[in-house]
LOGUSE-914681 format. One record per residue (C-alpha): y negated, z, x; residue in three letters. Coordinates in steps of 0.05 Angstrom, whole numbers, plus 32768, in hexadecimal, padded with zeros to 4 digits. Example, Ala and Ser with C-alpha at 12.3 -4.5 7.8 and 13.67 -1.06 7.14 Angstrom:
REM LOGUSE-914681
805A809C80F6Ala;8015808F8111Ser;
This chain:
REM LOGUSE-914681
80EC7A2285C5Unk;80A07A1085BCUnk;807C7A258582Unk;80377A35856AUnk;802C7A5E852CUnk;7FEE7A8D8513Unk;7FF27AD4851DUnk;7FE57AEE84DCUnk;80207AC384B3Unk;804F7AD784EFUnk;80407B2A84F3Unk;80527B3F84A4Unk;80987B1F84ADUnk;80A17B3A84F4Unk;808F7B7E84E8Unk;80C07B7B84A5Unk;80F87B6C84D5Unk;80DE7B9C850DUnk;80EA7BDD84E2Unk;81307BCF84E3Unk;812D7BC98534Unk;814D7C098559Unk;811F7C1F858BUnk;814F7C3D85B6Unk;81897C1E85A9Unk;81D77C2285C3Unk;81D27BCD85D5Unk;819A7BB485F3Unk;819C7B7285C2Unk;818A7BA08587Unk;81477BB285A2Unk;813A7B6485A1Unk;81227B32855CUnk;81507AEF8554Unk;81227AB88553Unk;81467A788539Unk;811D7A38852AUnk;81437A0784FAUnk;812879D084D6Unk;80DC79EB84D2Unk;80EE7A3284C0Unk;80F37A6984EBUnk;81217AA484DEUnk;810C7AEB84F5Unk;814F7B188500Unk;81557B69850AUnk;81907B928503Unk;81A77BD58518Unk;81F57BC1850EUnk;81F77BE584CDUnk;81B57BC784AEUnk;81937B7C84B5Unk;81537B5884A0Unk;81477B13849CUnk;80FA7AF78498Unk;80F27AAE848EUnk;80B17A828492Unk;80947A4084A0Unk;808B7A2384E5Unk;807079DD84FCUnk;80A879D28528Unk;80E379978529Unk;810D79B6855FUnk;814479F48549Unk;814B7A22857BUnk;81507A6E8583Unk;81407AA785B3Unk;81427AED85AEUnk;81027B1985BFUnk;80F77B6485D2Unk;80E17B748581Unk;80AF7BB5858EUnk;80827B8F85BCUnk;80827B4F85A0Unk;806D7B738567Unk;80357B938587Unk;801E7B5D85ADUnk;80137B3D856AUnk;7FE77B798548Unk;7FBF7B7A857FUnk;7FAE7B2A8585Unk;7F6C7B258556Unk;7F6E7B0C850CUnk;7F747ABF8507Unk;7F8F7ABC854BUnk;7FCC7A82855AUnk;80057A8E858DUnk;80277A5C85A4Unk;806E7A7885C3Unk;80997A4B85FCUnk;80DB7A618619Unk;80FB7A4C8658Unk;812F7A6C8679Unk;81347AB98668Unk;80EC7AC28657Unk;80B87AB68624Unk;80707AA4862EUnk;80447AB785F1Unk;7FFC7AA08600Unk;7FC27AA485CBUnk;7F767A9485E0Unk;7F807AAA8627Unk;7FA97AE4861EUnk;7FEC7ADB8646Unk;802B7B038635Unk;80747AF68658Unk;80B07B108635Unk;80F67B17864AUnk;812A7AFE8614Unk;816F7B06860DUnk;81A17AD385F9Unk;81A37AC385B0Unk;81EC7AB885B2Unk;81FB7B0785BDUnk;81D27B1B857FUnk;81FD7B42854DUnk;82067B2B8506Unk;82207B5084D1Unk;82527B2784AAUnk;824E7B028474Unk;824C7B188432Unk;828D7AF88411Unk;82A27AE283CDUnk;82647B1683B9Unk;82557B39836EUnk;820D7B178360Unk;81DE7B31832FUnk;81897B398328Unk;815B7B658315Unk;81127B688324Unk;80F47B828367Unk;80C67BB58338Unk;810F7BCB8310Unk;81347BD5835CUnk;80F37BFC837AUnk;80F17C2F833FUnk;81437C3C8348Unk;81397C4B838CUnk;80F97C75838CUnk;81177C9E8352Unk;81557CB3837BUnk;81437CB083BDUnk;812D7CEE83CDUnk;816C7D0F83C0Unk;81907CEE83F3Unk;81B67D1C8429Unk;819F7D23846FUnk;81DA7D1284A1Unk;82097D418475Unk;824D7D368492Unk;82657D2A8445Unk;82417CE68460Unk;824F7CC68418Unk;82117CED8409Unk;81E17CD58443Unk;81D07C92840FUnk;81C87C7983D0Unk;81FF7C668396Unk;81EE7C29836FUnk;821F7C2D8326Unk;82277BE58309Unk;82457BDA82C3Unk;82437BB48291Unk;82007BC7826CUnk;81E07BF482A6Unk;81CB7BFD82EAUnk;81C87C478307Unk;81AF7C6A8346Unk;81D27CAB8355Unk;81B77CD6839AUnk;81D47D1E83A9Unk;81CE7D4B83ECUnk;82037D8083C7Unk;81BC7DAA83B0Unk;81997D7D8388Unk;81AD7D38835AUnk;81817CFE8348Unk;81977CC68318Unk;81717C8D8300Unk;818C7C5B82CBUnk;81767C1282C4Unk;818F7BE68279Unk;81A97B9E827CUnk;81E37B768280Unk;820E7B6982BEUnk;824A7B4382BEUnk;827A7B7082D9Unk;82C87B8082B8Unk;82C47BCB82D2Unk;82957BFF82EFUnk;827F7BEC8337Unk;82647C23836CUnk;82507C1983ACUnk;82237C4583DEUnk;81EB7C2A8408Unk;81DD7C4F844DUnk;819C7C7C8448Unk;817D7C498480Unk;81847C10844AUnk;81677C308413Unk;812A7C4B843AUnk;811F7BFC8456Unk;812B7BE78411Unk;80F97C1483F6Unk;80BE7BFC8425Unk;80DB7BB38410Unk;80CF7BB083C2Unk;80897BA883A8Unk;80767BBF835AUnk;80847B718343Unk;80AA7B50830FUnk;80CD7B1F8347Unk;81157B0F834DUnk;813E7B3A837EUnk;81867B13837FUnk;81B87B4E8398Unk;81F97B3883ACUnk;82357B7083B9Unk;82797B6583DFUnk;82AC7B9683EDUnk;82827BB28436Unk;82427B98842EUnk;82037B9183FCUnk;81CC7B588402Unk;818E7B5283E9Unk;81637B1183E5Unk;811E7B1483CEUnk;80E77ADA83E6Unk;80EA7ACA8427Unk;81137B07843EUnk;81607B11843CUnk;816F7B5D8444Unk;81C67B6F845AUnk;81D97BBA8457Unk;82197BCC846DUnk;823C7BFA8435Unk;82547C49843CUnk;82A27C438434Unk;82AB7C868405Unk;82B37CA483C6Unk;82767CC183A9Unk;827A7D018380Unk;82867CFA8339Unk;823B7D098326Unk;82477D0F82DAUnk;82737D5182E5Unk;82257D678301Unk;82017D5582CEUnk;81EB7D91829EUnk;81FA7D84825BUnk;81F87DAA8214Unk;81C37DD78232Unk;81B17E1B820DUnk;81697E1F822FUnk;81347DF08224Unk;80EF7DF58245Unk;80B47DBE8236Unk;80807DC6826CUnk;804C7D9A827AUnk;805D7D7482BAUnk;801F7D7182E7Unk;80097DBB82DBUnk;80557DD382EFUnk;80537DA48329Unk;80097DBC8343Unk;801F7E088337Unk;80647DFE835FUnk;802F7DDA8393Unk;80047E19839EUnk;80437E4B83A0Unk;80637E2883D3Unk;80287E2A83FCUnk;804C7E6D840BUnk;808A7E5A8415Unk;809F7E3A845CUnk;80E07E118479Unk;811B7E438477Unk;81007E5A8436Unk;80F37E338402Unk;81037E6783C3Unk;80E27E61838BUnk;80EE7E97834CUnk;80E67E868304Unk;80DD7EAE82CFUnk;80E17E9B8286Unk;80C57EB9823EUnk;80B67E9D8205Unk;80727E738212Unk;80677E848266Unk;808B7E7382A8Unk;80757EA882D9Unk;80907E7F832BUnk;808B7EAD835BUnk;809B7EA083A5Unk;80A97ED083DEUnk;80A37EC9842BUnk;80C67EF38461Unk;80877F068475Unk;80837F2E8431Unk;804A7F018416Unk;804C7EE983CCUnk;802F7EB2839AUnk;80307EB28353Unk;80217E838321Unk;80297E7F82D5Unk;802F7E4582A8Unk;80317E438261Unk;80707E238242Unk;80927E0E81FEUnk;80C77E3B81FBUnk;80E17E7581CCUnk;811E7E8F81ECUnk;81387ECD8206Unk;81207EDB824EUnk;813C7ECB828EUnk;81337EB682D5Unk;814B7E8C830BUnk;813B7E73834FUnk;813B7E31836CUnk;81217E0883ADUnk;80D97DFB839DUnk;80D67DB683C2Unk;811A7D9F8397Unk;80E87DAE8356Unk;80A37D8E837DUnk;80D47D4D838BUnk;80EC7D40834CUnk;80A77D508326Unk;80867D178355Unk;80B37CE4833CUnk;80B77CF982EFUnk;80767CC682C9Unk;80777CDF8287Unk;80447D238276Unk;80787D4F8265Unk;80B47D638283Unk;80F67D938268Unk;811F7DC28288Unk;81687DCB826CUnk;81957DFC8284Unk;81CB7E24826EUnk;81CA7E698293Unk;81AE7E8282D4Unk;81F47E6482F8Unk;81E97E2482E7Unk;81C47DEA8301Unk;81807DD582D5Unk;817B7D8F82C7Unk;812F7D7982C5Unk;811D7D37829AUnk;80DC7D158282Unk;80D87D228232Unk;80F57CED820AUnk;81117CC7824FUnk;815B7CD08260Unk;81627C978293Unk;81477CCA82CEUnk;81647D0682D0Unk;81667D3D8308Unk;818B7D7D8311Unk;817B7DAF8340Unk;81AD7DE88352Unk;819B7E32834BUnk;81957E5C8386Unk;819D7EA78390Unk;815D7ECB83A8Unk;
């Protein structure tokens, strides 16, 4: 292989596929880029075995040929070439000379023919939605995803297709975050499928606030997702996901209409006094004022109060401050609603007037 290409088209597309590249991983090819050359396009590969990224671009080159190269330092040797700079890469043998202005740099390479490839997505379920529409689903949910809970349908992301809606459902068994997306997919019955927390998090860097295509195609084990120049594969979680509905508060006696930045900046300042192990945070409710007051072991308290619409009897509760903080970055619109039922139930917290995100947030005893 012989090619020469500028640095600064080349390093976007290689560091797209790099964050997908295990850095200590269990083969020694998946530390290592695919490199193929075909027909004056040259295909970046990275995988993991469970997740893979394609990056395609132009190349001034006639021959097709491929090589794989160690990813981190190829990487790096490319950030820290100057701006404008043009590399021209030659293999022979089991080794790669990079050379740009009259810096020298050898790799080793592997063989291109032991590079893993996840299979092909057959006989896929294709439908598209903009990049904008797919970054909002995820960034709604995402959060709520579990961390390597050995319930491991949790640790990742359910995408709901039916016929006139797209929904994003994340859970860690504490907390629930749904996000709902209209429109019209061509599908006889309800479709679920769960991508691995890795995926989303990739997929999440991925998507840009723009109005472009993203094709998504779905078989039964994998999902794949095209958009530009990059082709995205995510192995699938095989398991059921719980049926988040049964979760969902609903005909709540309590309502509570709070206006959403000044409950999210006074759950900021409590929590300053709260730390890792505890993360309590007590509400108490009367008619017009939330008094939140948090407690440390170390017998220290903060206190704030927030005036509310609400006329009800009093009560109080306690909840995980950081659940509330979480859900309160995400909500847009000024002012948010609690709904609950009793101090035994979960709260479900909602923007007014939007229904498509919802949270709910479990109580906990303090």
């Amino acid at each position: 292989m012989k090619l020469r290409l500028q640095r600064d088209i080349l390093l976007k597309p290689l560091q797209t596929v790099g964050n997908i590249v295990e850095r200590r991983p269990s083969l020694a090819i998946l530390s290592n880029i695919l490199i193929q050359v075909v027909d004056g396009t040259m295909r970046l590969t990275g995988t993991d075995l469970e997740v893979e990224m394609v990056s395609q671009l132009a190349v001034d080159s006639t021959e097709n040929d491929e090589i794989t190269l160690p990813g981190k330092k190829f990487i790096d040797i490319c950030k820290a070439l100057p701006e404008n700079a043009e590399l021209e890469l030659s293999t022979s043998s089991d080794r790669c000379l990079i050379k740009s202005g009259r810096s020298r740099f050898t790799l080793s390479t592997l063989p291109a023919s032991e590079f893993p490839n996840i299979e092909a997505v057959t006989s896929p379920f294709e439908f598209t939605i903009s990049q904008k529409e797919l970054k909002q689903l995820i960034e709604n949910t995402q959060f709520c995803m579990a961390q390597q809970d050995v319930r491991y349908y949790l640790n990742g992301l359910l995408l709901e297709i039916s016929k006139d809606r797209l929904c994003a459902v994340a859970t860690d068994g504490h907390r629930l975050a749904l996000s709902e997306l209209g429109g019209h997919f061509d599908v006889t019955e309800t479709r679920q499928i769960i991508l691995p927390k890795k995926g989303v998090n990739e997929l999440a860097r991925l998507l840009e606030d723009s109005s472009d295509p993203v094709k998504i195609k779905l078989s039964e084990n994998h999902i794949r997702i095209e958009l530009g120049d990059i082709i995205f594969t995510s192995k699938l979680i095989d398991g059921k996901f719980p049926d988040y509905q049964q979760v969902i508060p609903k005909n709540c006696e309590k309502e509570i209409f709070c206006d959403r930045e000044q409950l999210r900046q006074a759950f900021m300042r409590a929590s300053v006094l709260s730390n890792e192990k505890y993360r309590g945070i007590l509400l108490q409710f009367s008619p017009g004022l939330l008094n939140a007051t948090v407690h440390n072991p170390e017998q220290e308290e903060a206190e704030e109060q927030i005036e509310i619409n609400y006329d009800g009897p009093e009560f109080e509760i306690g909840f995980n401050v950081a659940y509330f903080q979480e859900a309160l970055s995400v909500i847009t619109e000024e002012k948010v609603v609690l709904s609950m039922t009793d101090t035994n139930h979960s709260c479900l917290v909602t923007g007014e007037g939007n229904a498509t995100n919802r949270y709910v947030i479990m109580p906990m005893r303090l």
